[in-house]
N, C-alpha and C positions, 0 to 999 in steps of 0.2 A: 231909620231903615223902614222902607214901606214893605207892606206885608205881600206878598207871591200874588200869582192869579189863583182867582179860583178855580176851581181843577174840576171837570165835568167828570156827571155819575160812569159806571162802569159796568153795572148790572149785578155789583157785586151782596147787593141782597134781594135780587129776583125771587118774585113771594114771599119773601119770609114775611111774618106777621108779627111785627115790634109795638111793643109797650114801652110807655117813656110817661115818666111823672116827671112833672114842676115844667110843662112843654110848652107852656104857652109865654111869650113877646119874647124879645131879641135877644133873651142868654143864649147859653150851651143846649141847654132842655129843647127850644126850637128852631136853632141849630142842628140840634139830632135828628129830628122830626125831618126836615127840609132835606137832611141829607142820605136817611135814610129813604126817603120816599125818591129823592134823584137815580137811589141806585134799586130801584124797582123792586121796595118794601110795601105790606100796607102796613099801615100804622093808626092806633090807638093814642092821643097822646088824653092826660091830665093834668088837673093844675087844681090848686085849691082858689083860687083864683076865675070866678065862674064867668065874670066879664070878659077877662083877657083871654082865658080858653075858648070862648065862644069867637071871638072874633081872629084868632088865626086858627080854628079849625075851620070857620066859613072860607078863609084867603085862603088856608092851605086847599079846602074842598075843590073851590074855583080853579086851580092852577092843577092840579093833580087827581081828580076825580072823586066824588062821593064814595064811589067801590072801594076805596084807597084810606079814604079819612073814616076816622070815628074817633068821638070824644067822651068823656064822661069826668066831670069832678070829683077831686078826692084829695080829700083830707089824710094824710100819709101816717097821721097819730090816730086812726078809728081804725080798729080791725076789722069794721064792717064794711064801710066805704073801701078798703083795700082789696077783698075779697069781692063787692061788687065789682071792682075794674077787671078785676082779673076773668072775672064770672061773663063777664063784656067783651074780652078780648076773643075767648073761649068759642063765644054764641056768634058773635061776629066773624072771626076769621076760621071757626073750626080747629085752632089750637094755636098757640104763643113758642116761637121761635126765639123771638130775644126780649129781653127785659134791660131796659135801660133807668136806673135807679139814682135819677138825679135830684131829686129833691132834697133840701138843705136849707140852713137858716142860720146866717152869721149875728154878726155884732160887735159891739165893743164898751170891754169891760172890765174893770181893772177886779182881781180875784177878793181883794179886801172890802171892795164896796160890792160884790156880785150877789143877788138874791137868790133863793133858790127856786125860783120861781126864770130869772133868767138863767142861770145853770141848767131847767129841768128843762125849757121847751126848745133849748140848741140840740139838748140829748136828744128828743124824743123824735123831735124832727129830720135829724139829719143822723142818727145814728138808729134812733129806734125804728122809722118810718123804711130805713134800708133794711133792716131785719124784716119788717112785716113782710115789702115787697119780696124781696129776697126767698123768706120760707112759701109766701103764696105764688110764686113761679114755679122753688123746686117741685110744690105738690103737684104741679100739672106737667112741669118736664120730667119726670120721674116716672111717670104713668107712660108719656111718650119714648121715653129712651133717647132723648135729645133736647138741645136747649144749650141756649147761652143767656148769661146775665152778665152785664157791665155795671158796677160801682162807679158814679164821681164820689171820688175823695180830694183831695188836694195839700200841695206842699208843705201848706202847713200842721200835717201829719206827723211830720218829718222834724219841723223848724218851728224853733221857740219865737212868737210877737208877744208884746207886751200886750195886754186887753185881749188875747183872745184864747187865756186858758179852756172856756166851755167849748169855742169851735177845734179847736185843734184836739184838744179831747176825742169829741165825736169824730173826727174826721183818721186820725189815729182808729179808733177806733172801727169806722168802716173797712179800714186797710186789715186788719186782725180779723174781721170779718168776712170780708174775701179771700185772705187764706184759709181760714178755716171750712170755712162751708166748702169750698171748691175741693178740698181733703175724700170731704163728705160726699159733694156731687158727682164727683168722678164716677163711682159705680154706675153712676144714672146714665153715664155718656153726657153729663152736662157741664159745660165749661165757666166758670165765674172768675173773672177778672175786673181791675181797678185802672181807671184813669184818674191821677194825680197834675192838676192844672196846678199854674203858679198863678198868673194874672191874666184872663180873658176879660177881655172889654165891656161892655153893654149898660144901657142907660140906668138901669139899678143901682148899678155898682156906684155909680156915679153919684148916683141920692146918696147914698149908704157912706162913703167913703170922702175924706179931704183930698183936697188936690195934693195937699205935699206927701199923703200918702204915698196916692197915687203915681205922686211924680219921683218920689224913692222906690216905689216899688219896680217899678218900670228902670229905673238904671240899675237895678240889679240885673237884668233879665242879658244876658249874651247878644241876643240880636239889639239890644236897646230899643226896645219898642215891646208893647203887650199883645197877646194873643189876643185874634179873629177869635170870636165863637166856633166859625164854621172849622179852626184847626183842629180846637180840639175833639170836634165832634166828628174829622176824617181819623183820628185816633181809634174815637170809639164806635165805629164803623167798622174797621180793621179788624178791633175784638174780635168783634160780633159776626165776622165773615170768614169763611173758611180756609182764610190767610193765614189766619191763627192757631189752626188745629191745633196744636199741641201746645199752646201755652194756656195754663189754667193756674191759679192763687197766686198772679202777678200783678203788683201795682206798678205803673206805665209812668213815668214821670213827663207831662209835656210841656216840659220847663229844663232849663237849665240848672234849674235851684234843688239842691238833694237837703243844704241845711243853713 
């Protein structure tokens, strides 16, 4: 089954000023970038990754204006680098509307041969590096009395693979994360919600992953085919838009797959 058309912007985040870690080349991260900025955001994106960010914030710059684009590197495991983005986002747009917290870092590994060294930088990255973002947004929408923050986690939060006790750990744990905080943000008027992807596409994954993975993973899926990037990032677009008013410490599943 081939995947839908792609669906033009709507104006559905007009000014707002979003931040997005892990934003840079063809996943979910500049996917959000792209789709936030269609629907008439500006946008801050990051990557640890200083080559790759540099070159689609210049393509993003070109297509959608300098006033629009800004970038800065960051490392999601330094609490200093965290606090510069946000201190960036701040100076730049005059205050941060949405936080988009997709940074992450898989793998594969069976738990008897796992070090902890690969245990500790799945945690740090893709569970701790969402705490850091996460509390350095609330301290600035908290001050505002508004804010939204979106989590990727993903299904296998949910769903036991073999080799991937550290990611499904942390990613479980993101989802625990966004219910709780959101408990918390609520007085702020700040809303924090999770998008839970199964399989989105993009040339990484592709490194990273076997084809027969791939090609099982992908017949699990309902529609039989894997997710566009840009899907999942009309999800987490959604959140973030005032569609959602009232849904806050919800993980979104944009998969068929619950287990």
């Amino acid at each position: 089954m081939t995947p839908p058309p792609y669906v033009p912007g709507h104006g559905l985040l007009k000014d707002r000023a979003v931040v997005i870690t892990a934003a840079a080349g063809a996943g979910i991260g500049g996917a959000v970038a792209r789709r936030c900025l269609e629907e008439g955001a500006r946008v801050l994106i990051s990557d640890a990754h200083e080559r790759r960010l540099a070159a689609s914030a210049q393509e993003l710059e070109k297509e959608f204006g300098a006033d629009r684009v800004a970038s800065l590197p960051c490392d999601v495991t330094d609490e200093e680098q965290v606090q510069a983005l946000y201190a960036l986002g701040v100076e730049r747009f005059g205050r941060i509307d949405v936080a988009v917290n997709n940074a992450g870092l898989g793998g594969t590994a069976d738990l008897v041969d796992m070090t902890d060294d690969q245990w500790g930088r799945v945690l740090d990255i893709t569970l701790n590096g969402t705490m850091r973002c996460t509390r350095a947004a609330l301290r600035i929408m908290r001050d505002q009395g508004a804010g939204v923050i979106v989590n990727n986690a993903s299904v296998i939060g949910w769903r036991a693979q073999k080799g991937q006790s550290h990611y499904a750990a942390a990613k479980a744990g993101v989802m625990a994360l966004t219910r709780c905080s959101a408990l918390e943000a609520a007085e702020f008027g700040v809303r924090i919600n999770a998008v839970s992807p199964s399989l989105a596409m993009h040339p990484h994954l592709v490194k990273v992953t076997s084809e027969e993975l791939l090609d099982e993973l992908t017949r699990r899926e309902a529609f039989g085919r894997y997710a566009e990037p840009w899907e999942v990032a009309n999800v987490i677009v959604f959140l973030a838009s005032d569609y959602s008013s009232y849904m806050t410490g919800e993980v979104v599943s944009v998969s068929s797959q619950h287990a």
